[in-house]
N, CA, C and O atoms as a GROMACS GRO file, in nm:
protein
  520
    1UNK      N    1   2.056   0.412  -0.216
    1UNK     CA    2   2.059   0.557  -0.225
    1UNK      C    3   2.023   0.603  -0.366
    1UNK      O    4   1.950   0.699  -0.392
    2UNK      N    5   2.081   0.524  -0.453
    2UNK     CA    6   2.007   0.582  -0.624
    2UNK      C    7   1.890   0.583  -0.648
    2UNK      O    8   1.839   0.671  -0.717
    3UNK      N    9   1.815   0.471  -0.587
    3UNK     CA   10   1.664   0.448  -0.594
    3UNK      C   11   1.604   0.592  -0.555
    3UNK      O   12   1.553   0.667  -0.637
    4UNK      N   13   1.620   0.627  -0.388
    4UNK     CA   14   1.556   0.707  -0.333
    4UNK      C   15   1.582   0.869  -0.422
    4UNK      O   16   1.504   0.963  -0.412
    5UNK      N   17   1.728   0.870  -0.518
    5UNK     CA   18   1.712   0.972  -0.606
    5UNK      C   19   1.617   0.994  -0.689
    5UNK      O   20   1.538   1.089  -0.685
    6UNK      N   21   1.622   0.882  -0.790
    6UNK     CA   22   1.553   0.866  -0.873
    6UNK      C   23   1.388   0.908  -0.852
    6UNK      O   24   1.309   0.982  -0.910
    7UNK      N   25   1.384   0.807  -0.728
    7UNK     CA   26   1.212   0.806  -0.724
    7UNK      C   27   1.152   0.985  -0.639
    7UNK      O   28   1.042   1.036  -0.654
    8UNK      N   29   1.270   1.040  -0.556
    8UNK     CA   30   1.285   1.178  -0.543
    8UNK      C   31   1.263   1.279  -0.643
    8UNK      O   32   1.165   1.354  -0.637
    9UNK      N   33   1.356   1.284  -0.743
    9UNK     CA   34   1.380   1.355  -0.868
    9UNK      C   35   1.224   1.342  -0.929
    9UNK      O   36   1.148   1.439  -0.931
   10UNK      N   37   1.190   1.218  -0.977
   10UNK     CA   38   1.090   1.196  -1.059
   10UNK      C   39   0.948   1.264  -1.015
   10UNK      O   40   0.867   1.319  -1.090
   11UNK      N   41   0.940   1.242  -0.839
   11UNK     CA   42   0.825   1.287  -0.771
   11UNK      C   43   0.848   1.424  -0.804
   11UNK      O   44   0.770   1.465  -0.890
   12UNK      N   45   0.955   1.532  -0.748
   12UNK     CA   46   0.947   1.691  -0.761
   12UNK      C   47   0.931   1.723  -0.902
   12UNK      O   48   0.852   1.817  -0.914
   13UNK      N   49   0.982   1.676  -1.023
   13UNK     CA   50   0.996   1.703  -1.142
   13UNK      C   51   0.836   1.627  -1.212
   13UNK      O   52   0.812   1.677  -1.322
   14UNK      N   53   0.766   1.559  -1.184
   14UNK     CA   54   0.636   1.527  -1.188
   14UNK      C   55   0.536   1.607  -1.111
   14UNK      O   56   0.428   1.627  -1.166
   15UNK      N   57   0.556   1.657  -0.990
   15UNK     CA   58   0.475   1.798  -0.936
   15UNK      C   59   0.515   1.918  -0.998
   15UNK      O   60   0.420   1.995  -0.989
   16UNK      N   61   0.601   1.965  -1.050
   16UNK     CA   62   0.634   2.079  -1.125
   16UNK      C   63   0.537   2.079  -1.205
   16UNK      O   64   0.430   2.139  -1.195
   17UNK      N   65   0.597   1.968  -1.336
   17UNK     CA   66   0.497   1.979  -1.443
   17UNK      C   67   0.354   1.911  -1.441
   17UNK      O   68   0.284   1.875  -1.536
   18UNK      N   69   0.331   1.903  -1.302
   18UNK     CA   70   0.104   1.903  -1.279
   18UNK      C   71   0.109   2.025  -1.276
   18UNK      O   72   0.051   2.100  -1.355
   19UNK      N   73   0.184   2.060  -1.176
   19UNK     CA   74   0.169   2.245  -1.163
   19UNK      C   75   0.143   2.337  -1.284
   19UNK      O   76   0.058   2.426  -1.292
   20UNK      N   77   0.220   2.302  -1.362
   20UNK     CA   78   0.232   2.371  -1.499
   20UNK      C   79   0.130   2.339  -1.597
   20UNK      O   80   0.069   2.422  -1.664
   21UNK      N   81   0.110   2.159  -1.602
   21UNK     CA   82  -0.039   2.122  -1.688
   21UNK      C   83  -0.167   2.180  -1.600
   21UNK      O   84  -0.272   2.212  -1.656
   22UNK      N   85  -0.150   2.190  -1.480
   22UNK     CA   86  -0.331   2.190  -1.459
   22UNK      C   87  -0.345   2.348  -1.509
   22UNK      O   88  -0.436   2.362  -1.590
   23UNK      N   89  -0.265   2.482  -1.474
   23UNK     CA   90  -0.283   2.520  -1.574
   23UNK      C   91  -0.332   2.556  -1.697
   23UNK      O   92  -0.439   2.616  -1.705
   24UNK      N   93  -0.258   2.522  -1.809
   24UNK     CA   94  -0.297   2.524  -1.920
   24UNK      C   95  -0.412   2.394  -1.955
   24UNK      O   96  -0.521   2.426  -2.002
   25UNK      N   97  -0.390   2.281  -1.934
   25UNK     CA   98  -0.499   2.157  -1.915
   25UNK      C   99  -0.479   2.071  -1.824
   25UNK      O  100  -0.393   1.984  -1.810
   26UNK      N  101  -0.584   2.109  -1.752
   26UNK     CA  102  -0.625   2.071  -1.610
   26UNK      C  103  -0.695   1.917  -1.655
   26UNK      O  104  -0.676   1.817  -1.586
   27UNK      N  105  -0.764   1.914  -1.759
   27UNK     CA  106  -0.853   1.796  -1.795
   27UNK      C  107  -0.728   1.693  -1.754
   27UNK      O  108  -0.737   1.625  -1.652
   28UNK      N  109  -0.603   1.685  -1.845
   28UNK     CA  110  -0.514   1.574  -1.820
   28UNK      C  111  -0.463   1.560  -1.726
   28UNK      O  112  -0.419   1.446  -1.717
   29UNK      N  113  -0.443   1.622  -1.640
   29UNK     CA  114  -0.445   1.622  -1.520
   29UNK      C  115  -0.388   1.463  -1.470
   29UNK      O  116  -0.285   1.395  -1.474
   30UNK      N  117  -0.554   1.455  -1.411
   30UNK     CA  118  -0.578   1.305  -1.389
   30UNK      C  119  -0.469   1.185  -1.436
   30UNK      O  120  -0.405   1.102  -1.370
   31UNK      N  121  -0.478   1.219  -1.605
   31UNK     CA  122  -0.405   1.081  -1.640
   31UNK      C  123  -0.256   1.106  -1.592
   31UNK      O  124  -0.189   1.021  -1.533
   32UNK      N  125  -0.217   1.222  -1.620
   32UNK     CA  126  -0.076   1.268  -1.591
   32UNK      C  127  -0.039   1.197  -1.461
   32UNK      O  128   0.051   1.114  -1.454
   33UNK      N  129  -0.142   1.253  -1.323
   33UNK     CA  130  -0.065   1.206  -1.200
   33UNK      C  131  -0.103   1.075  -1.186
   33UNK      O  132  -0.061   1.024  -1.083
   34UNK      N  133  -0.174   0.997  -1.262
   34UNK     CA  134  -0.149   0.796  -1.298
   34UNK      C  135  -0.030   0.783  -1.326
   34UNK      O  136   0.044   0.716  -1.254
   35UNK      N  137   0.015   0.846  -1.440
   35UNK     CA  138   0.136   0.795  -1.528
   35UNK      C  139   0.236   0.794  -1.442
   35UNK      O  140   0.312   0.698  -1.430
   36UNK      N  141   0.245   0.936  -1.355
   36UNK     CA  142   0.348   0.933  -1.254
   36UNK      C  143   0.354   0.858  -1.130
   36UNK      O  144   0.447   0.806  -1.069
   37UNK      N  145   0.252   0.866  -1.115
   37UNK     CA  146   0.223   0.769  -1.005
   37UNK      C  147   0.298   0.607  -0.991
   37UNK      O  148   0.366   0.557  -0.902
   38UNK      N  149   0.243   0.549  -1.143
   38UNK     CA  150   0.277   0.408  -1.166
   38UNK      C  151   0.480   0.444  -1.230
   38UNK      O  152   0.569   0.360  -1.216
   39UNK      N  153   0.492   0.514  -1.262
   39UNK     CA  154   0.642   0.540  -1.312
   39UNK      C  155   0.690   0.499  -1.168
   39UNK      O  156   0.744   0.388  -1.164
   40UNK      N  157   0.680   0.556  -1.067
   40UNK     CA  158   0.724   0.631  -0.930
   40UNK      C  159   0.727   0.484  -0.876
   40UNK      O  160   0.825   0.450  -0.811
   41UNK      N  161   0.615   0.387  -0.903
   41UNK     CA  162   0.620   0.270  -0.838
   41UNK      C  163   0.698   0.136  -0.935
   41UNK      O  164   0.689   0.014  -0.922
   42UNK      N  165   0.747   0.187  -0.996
   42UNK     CA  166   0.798   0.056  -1.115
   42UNK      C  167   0.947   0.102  -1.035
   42UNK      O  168   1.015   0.015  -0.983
   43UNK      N  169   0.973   0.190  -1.033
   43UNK     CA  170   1.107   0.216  -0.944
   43UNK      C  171   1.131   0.159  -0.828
   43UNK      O  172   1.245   0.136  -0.787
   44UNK      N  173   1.034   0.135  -0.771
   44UNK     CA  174   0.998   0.036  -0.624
   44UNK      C  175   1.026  -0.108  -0.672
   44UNK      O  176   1.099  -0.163  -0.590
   45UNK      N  177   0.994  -0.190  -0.777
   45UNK     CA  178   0.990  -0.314  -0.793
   45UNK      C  179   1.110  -0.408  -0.744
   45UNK      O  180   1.090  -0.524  -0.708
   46UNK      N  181   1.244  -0.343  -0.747
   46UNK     CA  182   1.352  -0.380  -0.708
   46UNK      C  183   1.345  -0.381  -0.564
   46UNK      O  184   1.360  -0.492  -0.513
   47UNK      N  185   1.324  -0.273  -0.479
   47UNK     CA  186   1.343  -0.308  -0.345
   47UNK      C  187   1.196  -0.376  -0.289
   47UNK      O  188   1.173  -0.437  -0.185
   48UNK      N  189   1.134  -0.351  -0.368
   48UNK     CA  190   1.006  -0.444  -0.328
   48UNK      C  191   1.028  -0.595  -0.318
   48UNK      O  192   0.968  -0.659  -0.231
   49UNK      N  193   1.126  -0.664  -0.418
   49UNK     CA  194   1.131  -0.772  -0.434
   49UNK      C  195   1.223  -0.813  -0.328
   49UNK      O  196   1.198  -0.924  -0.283
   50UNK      N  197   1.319  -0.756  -0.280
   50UNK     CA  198   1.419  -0.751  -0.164
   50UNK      C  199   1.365  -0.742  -0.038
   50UNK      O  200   1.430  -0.769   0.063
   51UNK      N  201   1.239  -0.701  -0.036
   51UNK     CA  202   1.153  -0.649   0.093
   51UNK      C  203   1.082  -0.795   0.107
   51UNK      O  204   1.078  -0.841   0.221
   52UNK      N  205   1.032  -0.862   0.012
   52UNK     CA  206   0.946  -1.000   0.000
   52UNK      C  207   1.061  -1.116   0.002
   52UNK      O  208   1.027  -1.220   0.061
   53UNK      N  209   1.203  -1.113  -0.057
   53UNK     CA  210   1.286  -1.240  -0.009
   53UNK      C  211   1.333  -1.201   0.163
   53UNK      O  212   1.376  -1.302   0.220
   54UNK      N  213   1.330  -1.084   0.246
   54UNK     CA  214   1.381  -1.098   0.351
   54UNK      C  215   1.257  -1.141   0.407
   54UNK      O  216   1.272  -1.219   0.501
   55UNK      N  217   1.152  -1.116   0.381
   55UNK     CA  218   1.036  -1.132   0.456
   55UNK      C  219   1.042  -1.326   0.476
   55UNK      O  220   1.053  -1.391   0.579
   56UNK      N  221   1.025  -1.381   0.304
   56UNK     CA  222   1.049  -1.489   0.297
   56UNK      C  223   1.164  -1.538   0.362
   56UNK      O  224   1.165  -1.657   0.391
   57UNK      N  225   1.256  -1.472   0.389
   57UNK     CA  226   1.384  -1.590   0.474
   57UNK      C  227   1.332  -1.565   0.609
   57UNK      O  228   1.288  -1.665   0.667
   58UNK      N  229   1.326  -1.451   0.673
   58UNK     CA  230   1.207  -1.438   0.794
   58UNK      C  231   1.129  -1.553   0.854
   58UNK      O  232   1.135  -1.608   0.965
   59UNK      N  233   1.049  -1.573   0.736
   59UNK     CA  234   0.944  -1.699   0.744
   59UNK      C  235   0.996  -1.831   0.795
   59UNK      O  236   0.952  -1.889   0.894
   60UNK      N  237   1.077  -1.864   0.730
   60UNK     CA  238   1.209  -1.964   0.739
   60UNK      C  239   1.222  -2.014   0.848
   60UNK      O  240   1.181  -2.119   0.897
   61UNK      N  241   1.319  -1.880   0.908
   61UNK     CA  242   1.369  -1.868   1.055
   61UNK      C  243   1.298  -1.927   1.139
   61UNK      O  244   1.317  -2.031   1.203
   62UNK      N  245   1.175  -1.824   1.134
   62UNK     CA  246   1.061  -1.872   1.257
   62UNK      C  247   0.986  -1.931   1.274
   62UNK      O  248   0.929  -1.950   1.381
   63UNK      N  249   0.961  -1.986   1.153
   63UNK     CA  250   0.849  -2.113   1.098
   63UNK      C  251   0.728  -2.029   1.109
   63UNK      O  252   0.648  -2.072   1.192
   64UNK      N  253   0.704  -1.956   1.067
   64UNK     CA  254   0.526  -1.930   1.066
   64UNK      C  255   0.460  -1.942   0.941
   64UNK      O  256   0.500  -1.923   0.826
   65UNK      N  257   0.357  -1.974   0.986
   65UNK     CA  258   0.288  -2.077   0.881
   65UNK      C  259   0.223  -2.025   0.777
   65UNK      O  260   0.111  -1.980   0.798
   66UNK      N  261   0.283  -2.018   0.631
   66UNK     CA  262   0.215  -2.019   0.526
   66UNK      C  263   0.059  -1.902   0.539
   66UNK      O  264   0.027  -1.806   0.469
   67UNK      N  265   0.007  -1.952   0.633
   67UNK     CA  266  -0.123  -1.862   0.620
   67UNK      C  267  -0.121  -1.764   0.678
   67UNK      O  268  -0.198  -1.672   0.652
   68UNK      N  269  -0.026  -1.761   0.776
   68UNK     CA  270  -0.006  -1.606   0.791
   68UNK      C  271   0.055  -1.555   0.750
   68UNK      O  272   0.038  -1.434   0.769
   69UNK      N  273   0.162  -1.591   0.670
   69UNK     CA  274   0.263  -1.492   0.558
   69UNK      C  275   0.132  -1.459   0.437
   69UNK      O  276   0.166  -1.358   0.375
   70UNK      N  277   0.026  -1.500   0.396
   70UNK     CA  278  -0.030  -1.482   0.310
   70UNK      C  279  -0.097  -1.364   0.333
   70UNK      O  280  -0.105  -1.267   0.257
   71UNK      N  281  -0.154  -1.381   0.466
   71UNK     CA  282  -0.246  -1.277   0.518
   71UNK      C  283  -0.177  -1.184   0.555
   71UNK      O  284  -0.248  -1.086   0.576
   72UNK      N  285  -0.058  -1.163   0.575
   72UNK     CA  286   0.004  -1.044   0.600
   72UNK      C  287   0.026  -0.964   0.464
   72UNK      O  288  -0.022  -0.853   0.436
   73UNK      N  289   0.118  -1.055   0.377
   73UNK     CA  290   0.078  -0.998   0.244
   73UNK      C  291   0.014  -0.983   0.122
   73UNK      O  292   0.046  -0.973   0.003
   74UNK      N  293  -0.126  -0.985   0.216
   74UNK     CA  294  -0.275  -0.964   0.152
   74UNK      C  295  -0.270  -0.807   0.194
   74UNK      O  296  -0.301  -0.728   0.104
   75UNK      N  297  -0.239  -0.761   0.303
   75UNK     CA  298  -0.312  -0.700   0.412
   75UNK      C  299  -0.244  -0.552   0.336
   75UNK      O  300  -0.302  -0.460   0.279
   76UNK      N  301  -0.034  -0.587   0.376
   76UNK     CA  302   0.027  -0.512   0.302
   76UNK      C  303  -0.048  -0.454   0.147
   76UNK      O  304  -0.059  -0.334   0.123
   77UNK      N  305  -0.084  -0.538   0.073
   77UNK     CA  306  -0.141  -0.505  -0.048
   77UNK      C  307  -0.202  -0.425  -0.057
   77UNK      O  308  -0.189  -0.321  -0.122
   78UNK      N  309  -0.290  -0.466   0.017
   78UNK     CA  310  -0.444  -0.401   0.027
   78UNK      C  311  -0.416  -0.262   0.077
   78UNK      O  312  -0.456  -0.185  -0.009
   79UNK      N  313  -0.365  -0.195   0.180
   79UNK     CA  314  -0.274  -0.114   0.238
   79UNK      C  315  -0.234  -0.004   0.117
   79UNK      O  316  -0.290   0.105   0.100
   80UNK      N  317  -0.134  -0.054   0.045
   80UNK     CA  318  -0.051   0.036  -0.046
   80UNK      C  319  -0.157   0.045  -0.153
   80UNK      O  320  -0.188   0.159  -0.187
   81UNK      N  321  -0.216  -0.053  -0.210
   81UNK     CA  322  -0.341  -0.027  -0.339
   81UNK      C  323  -0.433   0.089  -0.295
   81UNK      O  324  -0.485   0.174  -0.367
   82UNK      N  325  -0.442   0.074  -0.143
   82UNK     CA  326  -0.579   0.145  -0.126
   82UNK      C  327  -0.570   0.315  -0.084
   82UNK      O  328  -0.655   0.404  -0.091
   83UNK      N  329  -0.408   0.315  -0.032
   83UNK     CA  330  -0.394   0.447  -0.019
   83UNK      C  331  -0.327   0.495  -0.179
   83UNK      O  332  -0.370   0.584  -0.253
   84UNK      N  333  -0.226   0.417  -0.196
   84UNK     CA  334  -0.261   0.496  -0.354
   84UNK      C  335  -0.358   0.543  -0.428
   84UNK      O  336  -0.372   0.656  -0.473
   85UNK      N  337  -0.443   0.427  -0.440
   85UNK     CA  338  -0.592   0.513  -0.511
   85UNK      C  339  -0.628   0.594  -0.404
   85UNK      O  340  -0.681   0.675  -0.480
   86UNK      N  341  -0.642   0.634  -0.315
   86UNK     CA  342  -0.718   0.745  -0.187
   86UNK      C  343  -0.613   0.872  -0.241
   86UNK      O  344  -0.678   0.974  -0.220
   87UNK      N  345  -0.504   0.905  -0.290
   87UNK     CA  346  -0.459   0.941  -0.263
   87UNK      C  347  -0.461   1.033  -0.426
   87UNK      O  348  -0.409   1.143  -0.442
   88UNK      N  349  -0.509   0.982  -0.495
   88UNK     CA  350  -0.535   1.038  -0.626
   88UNK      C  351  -0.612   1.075  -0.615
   88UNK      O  352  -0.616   1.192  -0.654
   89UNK      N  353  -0.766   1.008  -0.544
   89UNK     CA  354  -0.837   1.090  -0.548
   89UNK      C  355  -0.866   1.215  -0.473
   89UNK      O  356  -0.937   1.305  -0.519
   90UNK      N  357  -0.805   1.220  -0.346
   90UNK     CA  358  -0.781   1.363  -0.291
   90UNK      C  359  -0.710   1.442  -0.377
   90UNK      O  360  -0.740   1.561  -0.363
   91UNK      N  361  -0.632   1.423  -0.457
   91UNK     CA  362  -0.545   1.485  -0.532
   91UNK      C  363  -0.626   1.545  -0.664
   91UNK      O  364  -0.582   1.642  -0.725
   92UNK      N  365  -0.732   1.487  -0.696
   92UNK     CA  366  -0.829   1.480  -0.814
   92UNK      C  367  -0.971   1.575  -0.746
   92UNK      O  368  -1.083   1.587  -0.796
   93UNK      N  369  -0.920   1.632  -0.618
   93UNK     CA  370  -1.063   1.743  -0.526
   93UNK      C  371  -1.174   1.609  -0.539
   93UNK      O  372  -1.274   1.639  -0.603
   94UNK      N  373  -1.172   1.483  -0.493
   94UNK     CA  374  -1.298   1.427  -0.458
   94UNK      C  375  -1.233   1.348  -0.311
   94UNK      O  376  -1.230   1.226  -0.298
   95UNK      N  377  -1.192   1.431  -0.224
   95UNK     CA  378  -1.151   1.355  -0.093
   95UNK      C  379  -1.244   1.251  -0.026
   95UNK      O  380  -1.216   1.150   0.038
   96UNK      N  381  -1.380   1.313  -0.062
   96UNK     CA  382  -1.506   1.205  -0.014
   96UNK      C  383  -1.502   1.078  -0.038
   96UNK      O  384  -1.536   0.997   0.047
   97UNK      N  385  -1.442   1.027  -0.202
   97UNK     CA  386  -1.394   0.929  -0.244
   97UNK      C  387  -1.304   0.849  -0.238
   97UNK      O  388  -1.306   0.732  -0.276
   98UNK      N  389  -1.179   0.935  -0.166
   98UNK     CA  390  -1.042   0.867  -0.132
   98UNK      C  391  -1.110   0.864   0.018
   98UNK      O  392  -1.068   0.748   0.024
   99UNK      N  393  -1.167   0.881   0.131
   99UNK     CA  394  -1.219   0.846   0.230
   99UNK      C  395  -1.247   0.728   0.241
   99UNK      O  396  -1.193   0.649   0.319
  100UNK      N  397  -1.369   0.695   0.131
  100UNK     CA  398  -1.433   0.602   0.142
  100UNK      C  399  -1.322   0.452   0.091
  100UNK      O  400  -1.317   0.336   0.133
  101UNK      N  401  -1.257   0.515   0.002
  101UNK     CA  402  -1.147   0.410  -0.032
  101UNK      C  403  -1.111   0.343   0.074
  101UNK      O  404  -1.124   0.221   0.084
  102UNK      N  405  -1.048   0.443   0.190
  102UNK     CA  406  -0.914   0.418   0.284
  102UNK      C  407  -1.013   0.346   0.417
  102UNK      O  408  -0.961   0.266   0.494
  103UNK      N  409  -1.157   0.389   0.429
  103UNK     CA  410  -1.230   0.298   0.519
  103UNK      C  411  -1.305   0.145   0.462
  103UNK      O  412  -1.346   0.054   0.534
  104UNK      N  413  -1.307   0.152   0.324
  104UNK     CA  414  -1.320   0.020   0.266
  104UNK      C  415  -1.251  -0.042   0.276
  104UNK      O  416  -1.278  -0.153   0.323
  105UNK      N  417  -1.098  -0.003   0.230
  105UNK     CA  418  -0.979  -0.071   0.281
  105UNK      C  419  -0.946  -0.160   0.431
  105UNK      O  420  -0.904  -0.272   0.459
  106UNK      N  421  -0.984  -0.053   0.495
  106UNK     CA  422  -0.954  -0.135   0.663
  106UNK      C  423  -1.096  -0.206   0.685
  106UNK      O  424  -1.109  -0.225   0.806
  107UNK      N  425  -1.162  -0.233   0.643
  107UNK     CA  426  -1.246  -0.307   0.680
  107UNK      C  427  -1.241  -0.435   0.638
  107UNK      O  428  -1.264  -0.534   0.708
  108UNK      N  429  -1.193  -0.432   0.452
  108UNK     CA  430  -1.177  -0.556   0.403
  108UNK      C  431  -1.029  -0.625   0.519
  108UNK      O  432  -1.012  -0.734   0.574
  109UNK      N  433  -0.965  -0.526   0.515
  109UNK     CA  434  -0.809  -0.577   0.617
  109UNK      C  435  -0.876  -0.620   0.757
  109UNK      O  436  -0.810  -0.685   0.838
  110UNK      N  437  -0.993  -0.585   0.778
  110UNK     CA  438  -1.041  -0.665   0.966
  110UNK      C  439  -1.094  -0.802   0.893
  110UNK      O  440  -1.062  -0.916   0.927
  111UNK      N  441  -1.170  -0.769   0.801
  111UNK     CA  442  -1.246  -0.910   0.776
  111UNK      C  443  -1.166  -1.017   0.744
  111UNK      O  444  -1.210  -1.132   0.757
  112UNK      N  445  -0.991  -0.985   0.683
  112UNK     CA  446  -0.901  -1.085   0.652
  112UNK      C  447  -0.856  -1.124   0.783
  112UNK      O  448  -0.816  -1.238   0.809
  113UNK      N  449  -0.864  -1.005   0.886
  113UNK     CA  450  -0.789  -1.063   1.007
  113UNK      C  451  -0.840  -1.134   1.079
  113UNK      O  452  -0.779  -1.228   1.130
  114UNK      N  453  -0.987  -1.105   1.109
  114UNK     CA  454  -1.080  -1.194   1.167
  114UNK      C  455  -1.023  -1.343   1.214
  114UNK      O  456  -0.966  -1.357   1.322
  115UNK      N  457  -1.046  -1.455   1.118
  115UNK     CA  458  -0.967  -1.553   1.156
  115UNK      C  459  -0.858  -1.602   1.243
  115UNK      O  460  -0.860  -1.688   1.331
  116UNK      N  461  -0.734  -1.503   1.184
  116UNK     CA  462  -0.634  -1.459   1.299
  116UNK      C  463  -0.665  -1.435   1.451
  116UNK      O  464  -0.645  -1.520   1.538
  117UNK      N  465  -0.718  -1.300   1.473
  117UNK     CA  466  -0.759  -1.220   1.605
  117UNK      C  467  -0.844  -1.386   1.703
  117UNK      O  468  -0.813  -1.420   1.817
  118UNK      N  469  -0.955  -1.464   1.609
  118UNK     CA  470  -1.003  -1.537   1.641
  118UNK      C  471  -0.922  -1.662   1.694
  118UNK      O  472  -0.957  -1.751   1.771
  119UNK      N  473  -0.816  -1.641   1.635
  119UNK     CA  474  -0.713  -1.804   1.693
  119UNK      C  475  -0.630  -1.726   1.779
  119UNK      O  476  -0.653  -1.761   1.895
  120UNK      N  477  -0.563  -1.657   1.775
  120UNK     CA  478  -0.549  -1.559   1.893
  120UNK      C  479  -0.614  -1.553   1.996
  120UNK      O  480  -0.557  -1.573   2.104
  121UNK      N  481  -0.748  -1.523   1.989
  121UNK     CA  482  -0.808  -1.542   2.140
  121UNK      C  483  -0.850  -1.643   2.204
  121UNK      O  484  -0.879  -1.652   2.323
  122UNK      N  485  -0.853  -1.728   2.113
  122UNK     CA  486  -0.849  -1.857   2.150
  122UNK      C  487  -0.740  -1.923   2.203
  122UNK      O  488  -0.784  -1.982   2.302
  123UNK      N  489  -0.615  -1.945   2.190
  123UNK     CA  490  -0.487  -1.958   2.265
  123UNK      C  491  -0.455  -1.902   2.361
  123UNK      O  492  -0.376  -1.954   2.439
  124UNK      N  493  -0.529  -1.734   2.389
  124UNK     CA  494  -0.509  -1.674   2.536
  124UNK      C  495  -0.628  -1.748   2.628
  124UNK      O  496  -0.614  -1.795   2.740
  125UNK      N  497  -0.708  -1.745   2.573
  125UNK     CA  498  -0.784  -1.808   2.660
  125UNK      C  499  -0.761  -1.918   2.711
  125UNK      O  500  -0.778  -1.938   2.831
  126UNK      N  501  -0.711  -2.027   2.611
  126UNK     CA  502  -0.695  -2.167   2.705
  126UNK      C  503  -0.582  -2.162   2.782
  126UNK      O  504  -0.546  -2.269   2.831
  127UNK      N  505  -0.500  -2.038   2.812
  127UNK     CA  506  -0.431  -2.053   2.907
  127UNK      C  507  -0.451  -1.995   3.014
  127UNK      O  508  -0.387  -2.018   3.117
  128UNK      N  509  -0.540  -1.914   3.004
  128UNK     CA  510  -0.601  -1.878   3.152
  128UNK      C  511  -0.680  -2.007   3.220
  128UNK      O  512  -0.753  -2.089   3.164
  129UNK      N  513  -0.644  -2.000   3.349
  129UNK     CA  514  -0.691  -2.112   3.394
  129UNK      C  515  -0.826  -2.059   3.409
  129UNK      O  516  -0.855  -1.939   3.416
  130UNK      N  517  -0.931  -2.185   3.415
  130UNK     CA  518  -1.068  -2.157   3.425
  130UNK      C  519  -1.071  -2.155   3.591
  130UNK      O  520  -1.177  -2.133   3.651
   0.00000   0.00000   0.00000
């Protein structure tokens, strides 16, 4: 519950004062909603790391194999990197750019899955009888 204050507080009290810089200087803008941005996520690092040992005891449990815990948190990555940056840049009036982000994104995320989907259909298949 402190986290979700914190990272609460910081978000409304970081939109105030864009509100107030773009304003008077709009130029800084930009760097401003980085700074906040990455503040906002260093606050995450703690339950992030709690989010990756349950995942890891998860793994454990069910035995799945190494390469798909990787590829999942490739995928996750790729995911949160890519809407963050999409998300500045809508925020920065170039939505065309955070578009193209968020469809680069899922594409690199099919091409990781590929492999997967591919052993996947391959296991349904050999159980359909021919």
């Amino acid at each position: 519950m402190h986290t979700i204050l914190k990272l609460v507080s910081l978000g409304l009290i970081g939109t105030v004062f864009l509100v107030i810089i773009r304003e008077e200087r709009g130029d800084i803008g930009v760097i401003l909603r980085l700074a906040i941005g990455v503040a906002l996520l260093l606050l995450l690092v703690s339950p992030l790391a709690q989010v990756l040992s349950g995942i890891l005891q998860l793994v454990d449990q069910v035995k799945i194999r190494g390469l798909y815990l990787g590829l999942l948190l490739r995928v996750i990555g790729i995911a949160y990197v890519a809407t963050f940056a999409a998300h500045i840049a809508n925020d920065s009036g170039e939505a065309g750019i955070g578009w193209r982000i968020e469809v680069g994104a899922k594409i690199v995320i099919l091409a990781l899955a590929l492999p997967l989907i591919s052993a996947i259909l391959h296991t349904v298949l050999k159980m359909i009888p021919s």
